[in-house]
C-alpha positions as CSV (number, residue, x, y, z in Angstrom):
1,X,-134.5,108.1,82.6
2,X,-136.7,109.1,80.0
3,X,-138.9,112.0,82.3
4,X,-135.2,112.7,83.6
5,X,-134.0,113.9,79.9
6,X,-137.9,115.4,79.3
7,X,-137.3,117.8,82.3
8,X,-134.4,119.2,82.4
9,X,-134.9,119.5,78.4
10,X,-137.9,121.3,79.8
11,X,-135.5,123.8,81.8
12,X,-132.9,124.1,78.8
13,X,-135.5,124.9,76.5
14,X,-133.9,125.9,73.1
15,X,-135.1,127.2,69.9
16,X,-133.2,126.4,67.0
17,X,-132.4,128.3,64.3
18,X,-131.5,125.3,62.4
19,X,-134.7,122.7,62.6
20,X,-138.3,123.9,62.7
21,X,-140.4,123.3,65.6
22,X,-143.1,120.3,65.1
23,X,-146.6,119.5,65.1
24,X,-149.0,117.0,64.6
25,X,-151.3,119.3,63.7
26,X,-151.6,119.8,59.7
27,X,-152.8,123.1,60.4
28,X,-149.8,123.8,62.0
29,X,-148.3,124.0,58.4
30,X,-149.1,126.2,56.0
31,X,-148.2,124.8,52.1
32,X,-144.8,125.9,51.4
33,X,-144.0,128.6,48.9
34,X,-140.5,128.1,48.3
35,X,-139.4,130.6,50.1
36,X,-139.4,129.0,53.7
37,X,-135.9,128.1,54.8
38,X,-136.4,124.6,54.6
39,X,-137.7,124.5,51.2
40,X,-135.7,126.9,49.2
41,X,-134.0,123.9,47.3
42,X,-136.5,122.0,46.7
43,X,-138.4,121.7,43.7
44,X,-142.0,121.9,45.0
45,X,-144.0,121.5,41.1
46,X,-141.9,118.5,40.7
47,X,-143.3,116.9,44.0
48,X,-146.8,115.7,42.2
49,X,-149.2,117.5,45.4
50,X,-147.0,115.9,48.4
51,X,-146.7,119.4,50.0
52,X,-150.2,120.5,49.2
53,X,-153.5,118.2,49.4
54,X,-153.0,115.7,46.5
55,X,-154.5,112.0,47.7
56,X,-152.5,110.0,49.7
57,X,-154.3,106.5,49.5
58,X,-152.2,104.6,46.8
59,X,-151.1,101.8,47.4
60,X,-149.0,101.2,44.4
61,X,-146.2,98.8,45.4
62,X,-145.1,95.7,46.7
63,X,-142.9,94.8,49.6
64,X,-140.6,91.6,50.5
65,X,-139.2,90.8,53.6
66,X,-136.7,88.4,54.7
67,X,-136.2,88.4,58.2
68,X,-133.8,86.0,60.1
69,X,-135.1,84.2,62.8
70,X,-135.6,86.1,66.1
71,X,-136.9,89.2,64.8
72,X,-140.7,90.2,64.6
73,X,-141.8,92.5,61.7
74,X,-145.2,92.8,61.1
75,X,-147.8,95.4,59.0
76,X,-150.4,96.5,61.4
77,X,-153.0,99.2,61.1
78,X,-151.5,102.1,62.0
79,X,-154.2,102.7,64.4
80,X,-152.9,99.9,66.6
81,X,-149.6,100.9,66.3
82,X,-147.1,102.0,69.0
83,X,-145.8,105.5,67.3
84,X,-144.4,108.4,68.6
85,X,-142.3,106.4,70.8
86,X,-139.1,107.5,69.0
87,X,-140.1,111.6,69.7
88,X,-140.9,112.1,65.9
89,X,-143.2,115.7,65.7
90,X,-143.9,116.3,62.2
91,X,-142.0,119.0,60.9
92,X,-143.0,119.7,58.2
93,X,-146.2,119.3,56.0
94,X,-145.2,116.7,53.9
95,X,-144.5,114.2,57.2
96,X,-147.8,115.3,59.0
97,X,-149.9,114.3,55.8
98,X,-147.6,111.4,56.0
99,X,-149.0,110.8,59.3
100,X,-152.3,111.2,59.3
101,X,-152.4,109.2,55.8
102,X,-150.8,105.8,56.9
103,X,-153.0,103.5,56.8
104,X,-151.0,100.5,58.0
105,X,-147.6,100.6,59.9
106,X,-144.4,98.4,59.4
107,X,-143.1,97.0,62.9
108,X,-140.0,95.7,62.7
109,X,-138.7,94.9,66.4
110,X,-135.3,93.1,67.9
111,X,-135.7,91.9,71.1
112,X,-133.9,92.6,73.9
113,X,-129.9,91.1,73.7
114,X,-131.0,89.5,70.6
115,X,-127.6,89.1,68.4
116,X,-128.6,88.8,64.5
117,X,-126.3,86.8,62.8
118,X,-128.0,88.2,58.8
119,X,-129.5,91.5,58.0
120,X,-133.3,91.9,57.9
121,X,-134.1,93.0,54.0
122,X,-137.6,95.2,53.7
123,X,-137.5,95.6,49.6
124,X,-140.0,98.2,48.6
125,X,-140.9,97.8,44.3
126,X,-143.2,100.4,43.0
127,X,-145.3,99.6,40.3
128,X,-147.6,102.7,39.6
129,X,-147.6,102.9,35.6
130,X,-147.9,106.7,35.6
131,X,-147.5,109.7,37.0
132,X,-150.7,110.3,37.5
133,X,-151.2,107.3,40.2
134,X,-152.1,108.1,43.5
135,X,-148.8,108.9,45.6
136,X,-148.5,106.1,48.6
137,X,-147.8,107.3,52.5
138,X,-146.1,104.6,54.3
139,X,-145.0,104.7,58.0
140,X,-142.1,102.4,59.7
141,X,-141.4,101.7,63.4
142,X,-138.5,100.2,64.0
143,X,-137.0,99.7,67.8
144,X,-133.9,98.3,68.7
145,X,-134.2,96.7,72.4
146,X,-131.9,96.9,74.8
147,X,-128.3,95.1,74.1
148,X,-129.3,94.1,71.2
149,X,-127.3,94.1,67.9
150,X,-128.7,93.8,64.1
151,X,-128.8,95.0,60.8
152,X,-131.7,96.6,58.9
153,X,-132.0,97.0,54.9
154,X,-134.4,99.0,53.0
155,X,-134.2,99.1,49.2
156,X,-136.1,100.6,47.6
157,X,-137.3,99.8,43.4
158,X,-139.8,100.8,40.4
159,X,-142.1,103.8,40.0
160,X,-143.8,105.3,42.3
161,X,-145.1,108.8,44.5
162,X,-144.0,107.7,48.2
163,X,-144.3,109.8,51.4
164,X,-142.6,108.1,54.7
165,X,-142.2,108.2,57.9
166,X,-139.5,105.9,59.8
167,X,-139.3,106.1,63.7
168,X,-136.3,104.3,64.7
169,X,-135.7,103.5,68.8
170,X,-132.0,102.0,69.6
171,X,-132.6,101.0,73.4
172,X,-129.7,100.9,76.0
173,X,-126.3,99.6,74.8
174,X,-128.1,98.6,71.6
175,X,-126.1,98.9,68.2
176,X,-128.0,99.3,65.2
177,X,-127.2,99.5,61.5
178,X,-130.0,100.8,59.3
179,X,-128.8,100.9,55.4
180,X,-131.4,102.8,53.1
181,X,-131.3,102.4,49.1
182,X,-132.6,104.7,47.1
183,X,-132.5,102.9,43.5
184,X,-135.8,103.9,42.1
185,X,-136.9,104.0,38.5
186,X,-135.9,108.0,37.0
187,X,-139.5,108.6,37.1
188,X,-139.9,107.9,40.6
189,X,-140.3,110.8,43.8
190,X,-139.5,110.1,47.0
191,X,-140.1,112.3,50.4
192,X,-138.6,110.2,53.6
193,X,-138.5,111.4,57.4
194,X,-136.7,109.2,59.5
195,X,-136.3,110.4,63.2
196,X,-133.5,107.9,65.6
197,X,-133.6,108.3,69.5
198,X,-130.2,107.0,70.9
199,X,-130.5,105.2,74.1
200,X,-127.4,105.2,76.5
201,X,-124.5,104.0,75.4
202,X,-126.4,102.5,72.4
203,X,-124.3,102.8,69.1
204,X,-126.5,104.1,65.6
205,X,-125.4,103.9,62.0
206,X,-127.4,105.3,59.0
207,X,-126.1,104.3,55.9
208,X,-128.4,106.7,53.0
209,X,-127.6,105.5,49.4
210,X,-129.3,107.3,46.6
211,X,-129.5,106.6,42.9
212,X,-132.3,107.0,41.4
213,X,-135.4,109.1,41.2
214,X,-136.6,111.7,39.3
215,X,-136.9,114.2,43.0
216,X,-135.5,112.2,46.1
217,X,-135.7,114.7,49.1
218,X,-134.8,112.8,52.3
219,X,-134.9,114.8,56.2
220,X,-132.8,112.5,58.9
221,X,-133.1,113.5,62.3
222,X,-131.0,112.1,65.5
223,X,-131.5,112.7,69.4
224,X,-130.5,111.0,72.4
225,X,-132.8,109.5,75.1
226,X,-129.4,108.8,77.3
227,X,-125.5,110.2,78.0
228,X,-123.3,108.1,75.9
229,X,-124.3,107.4,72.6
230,X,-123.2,107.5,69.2
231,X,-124.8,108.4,65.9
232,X,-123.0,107.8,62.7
233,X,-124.8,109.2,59.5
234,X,-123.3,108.1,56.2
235,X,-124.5,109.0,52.6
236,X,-123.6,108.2,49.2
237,X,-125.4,109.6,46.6
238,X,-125.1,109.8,42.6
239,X,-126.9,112.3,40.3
240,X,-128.1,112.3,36.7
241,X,-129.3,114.6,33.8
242,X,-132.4,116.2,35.4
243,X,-132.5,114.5,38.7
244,X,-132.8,116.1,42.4
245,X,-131.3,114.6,45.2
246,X,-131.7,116.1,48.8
247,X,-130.2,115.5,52.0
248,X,-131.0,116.9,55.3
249,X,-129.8,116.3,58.7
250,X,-130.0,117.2,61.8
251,X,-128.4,115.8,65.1
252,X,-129.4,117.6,68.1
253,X,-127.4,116.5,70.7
254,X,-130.0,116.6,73.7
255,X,-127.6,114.5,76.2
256,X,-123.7,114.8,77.7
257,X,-121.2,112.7,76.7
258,X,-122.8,111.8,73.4
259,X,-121.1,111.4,69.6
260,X,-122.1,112.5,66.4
261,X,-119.9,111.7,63.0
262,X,-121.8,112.6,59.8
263,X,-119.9,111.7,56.1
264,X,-121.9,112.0,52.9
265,X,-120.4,111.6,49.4
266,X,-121.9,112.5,45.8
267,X,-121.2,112.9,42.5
268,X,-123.3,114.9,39.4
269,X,-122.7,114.0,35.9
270,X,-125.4,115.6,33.1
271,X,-127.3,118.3,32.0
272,X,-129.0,119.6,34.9
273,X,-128.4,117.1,38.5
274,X,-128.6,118.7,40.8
275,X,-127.8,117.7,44.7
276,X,-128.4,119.6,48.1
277,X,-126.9,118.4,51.2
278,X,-127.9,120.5,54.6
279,X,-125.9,119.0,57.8
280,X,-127.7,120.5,61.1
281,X,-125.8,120.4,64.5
282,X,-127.4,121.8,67.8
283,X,-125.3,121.0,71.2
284,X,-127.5,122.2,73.9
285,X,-126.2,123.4,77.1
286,X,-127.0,119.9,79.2
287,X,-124.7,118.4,76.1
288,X,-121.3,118.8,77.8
289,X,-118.5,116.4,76.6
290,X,-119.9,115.5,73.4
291,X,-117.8,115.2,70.1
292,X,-119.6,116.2,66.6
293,X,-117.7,116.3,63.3
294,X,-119.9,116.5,59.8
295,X,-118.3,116.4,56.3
296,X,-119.7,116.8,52.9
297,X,-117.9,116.0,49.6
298,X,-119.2,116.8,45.9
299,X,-117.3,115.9,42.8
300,X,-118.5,117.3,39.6
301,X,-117.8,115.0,36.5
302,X,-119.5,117.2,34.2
303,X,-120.7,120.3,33.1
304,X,-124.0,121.3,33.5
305,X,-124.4,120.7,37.0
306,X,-125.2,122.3,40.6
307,X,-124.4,121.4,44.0
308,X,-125.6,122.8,47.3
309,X,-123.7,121.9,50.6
310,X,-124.4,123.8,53.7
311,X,-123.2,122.5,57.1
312,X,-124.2,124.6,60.5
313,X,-123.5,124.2,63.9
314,X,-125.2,125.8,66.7
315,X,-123.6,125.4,70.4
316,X,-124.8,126.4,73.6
317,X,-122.0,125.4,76.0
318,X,-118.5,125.6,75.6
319,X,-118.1,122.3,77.8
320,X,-117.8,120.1,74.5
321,X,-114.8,117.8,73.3
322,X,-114.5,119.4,69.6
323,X,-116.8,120.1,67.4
324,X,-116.1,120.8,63.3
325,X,-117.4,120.7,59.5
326,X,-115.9,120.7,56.4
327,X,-117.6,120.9,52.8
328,X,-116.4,121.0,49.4
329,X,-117.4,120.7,46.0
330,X,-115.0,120.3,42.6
331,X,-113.9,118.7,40.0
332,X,-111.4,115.5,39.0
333,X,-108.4,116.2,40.8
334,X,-106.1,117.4,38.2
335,X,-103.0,115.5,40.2
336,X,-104.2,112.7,40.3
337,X,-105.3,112.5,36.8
338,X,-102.1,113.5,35.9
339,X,-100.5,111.0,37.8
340,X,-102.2,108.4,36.8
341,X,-101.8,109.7,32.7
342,X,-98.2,109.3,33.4
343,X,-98.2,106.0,34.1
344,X,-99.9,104.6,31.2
345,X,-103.5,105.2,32.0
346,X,-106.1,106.2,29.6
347,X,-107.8,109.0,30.3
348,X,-111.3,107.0,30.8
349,X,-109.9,104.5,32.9
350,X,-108.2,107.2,35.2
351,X,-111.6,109.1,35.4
352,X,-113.2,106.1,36.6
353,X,-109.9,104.9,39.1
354,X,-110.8,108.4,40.4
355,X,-114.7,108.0,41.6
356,X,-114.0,104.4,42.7
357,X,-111.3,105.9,45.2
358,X,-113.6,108.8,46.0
359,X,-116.4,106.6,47.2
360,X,-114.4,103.6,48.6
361,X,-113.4,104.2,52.1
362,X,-117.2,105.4,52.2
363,X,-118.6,101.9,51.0
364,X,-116.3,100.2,52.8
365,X,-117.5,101.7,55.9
366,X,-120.7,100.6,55.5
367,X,-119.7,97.1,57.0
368,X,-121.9,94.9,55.1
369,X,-120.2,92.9,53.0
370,X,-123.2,91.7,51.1
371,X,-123.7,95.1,50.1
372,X,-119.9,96.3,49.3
373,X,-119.9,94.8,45.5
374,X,-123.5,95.9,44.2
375,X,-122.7,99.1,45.2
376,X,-119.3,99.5,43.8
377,X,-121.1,97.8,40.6
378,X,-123.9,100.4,40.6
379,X,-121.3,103.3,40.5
380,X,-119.2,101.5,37.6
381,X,-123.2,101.6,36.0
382,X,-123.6,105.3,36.2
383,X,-120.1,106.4,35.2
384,X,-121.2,104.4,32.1
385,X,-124.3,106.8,31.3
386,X,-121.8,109.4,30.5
387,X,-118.1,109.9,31.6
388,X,-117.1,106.7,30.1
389,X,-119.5,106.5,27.4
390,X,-117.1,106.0,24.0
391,X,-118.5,109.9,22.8
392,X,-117.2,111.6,26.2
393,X,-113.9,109.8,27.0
């Protein structure tokens, strides 16, 4: 099936305008400027020599895992590592440093129709003490066999500079659930690739949650090794005074009958947050009778603050099922504020009724209940940094 897909790929050759072509070659790519397409938004100084040649060798960081039993994760020299498996090309210089630089990989496998009845929990704490420590590339492989069904959770804590790979491979009729949790230190900078090949018929969720972090600049990418698949990307995001938080995606839809539903969710509050969200869609011509529907949603709670949402969709046949966007960015909803003053309401308490409702039916799609009330609680925790502090109700 696989040399199937790679041919006629092969014949239906198609250069993007939306996703750069790759290489494992760091040569391959030149240190960005800030001028390059993909790195306009980004503050590059802020990065601490990711996307140039500062060292890569730290290791300043702990991990914990809790597995349940049945499923085999392992750190293994990255030599003796089965990469490249999910079709992740570096592109970009950040992840080909990133691969070259990894000196031991993270293999997290479910077996084939292995049903996990608990989530597997990676937990990621960095403890460099300063800026100054030697930023930390990490690389994850993480395959879903065939039928199988589990959920994944990586959280990560502390301080750190961290450059990651993830290679994610759902196998045939697999469904997979991978949760990311960005609650970092506000020191802390973070530079993830994560890359998902969809099997057939295999189901994939990506649940990216991001609240800390001084620059968090993540790049998901999704393609499908089979007709029938599903990809659903969901983000929820929260920014501070001074913080950057990135998000780009790209779902290429490289197979017929396949699905692709992308929701992500933030909110900016201080002096300077700033947020970027990018959602890339490319149907290619063999991608007939696939569905695709992306949505970005920004609410700004006060002044002083800049969002960036940019979704683009580039289709090569007109055999699909219906594809769309939407994207928006604003303020508290004036009607519902009002609605909810007239009723008795303090202003404060409606403000916060308001962002609870606005990032519920995304939590609650997340489907893991052990998750649901820490991250309603963390969003109760930032409104308190500033819309409900006492001075700015």
């Amino acid at each position: 099936m696989t040399e199937n897909l790679s041919a006629a790929l092969e014949l239906d050759k198609v250069e993007s305008h939306l996703h750069p072509t790759g290489s494992f070659d760091l040569a391959d790519h030149a240190i960005p400027t800030g001028r390059e397409e993909i790195w306009r938004f980004t503050p590059l100084k802020r990065l601490r020599g990711l996307h140039t040649d500062a060292p890569l060798g730290g290791a300043s960081f702990t991990t914990d895992i809790k597995a349940p039993e049945g499923i085999a994760v392992e750190a293994v020299a990255t030599a003796e590592a089965k990469r490249g498996l999910s079709g992740l090309v570096p592109w970009d210089r950040i992840a080909a440093r990133t691969w070259d630089a990894a000196a031991r990989t993270l293999v997290v496998t479910i077996p084939k129709e292995h049903i996990a009845d608990e989530p597997v929990y990676v937990t990621v704490d960095g403890t460099a003490t300063s800026a100054e420590d030697e930023a930390t590339a990490t690389h994850v492989v993480l395959t879903a066999e065939a039928f199988s069904k589990a959920t994944v959770v990586f959280r990560f804590t502390g301080s750190m500079t961290l450059a990651d790979n993830v290679e994610i491979i759902v196998g045939d009729g697999a469904q997979l659930t991978v949760v990311s949790i960005d609650d970092w230190a506000d020191d802390a900078v973070h530079v993830g690739h994560r890359h998902v090949r969809v099997g057939r018929d295999a189901s994939f969720k990506h649940v990216d949650v991001t609240f800390g972090g001084s620059v968090v600049r993540h790049d998901t990418t999704a393609d499908y090794a089979g007709p029938g698949g599903s990809v659903d990307m969901l983000g929820l995001y929260f920014a501070d005074a001074g913080q950057h938080i990135e998000h780009r995606l790209f779902v290429d839809h490289t197979a017929p009958n396949t699905k692709s539903n992308v929701v992500y969710k933030g909110a900016l509050q201080g002096e300077g947050a700033r947020t970027v969200w990018i959602g890339n869609v490319l149907i290619r011509k063999v991608a007939e009778g696939i569905e695709t529907y992306e949505e970005n949603r920004n609410l700004v709670l006060t002044d002083g603050c800049h969002a960036d949402s940019v979704p683009n969709l580039e289709i090569e046949t007109g055999e699909i099922e219906g594809a769309g966007h939407a994207a928006a960015i604003g303020r508290f909803d004036d009607n519902q504020l009002f609605y909810l003053r007239s009723r008795g309401v303090s202003e404060k308490e409606a403000r916060r009724l308001v962002v609870h409702g606005f990032f519920n039916d995304l939590i609650r799609h997340i489907d893991v209940p052990e998750l649901e009330e820490s991250l309603f609680a963390t969003v109760e925790a930032e409104l308190a940094k500033n819309v409900l502090a006492e001075d700015n109700a």
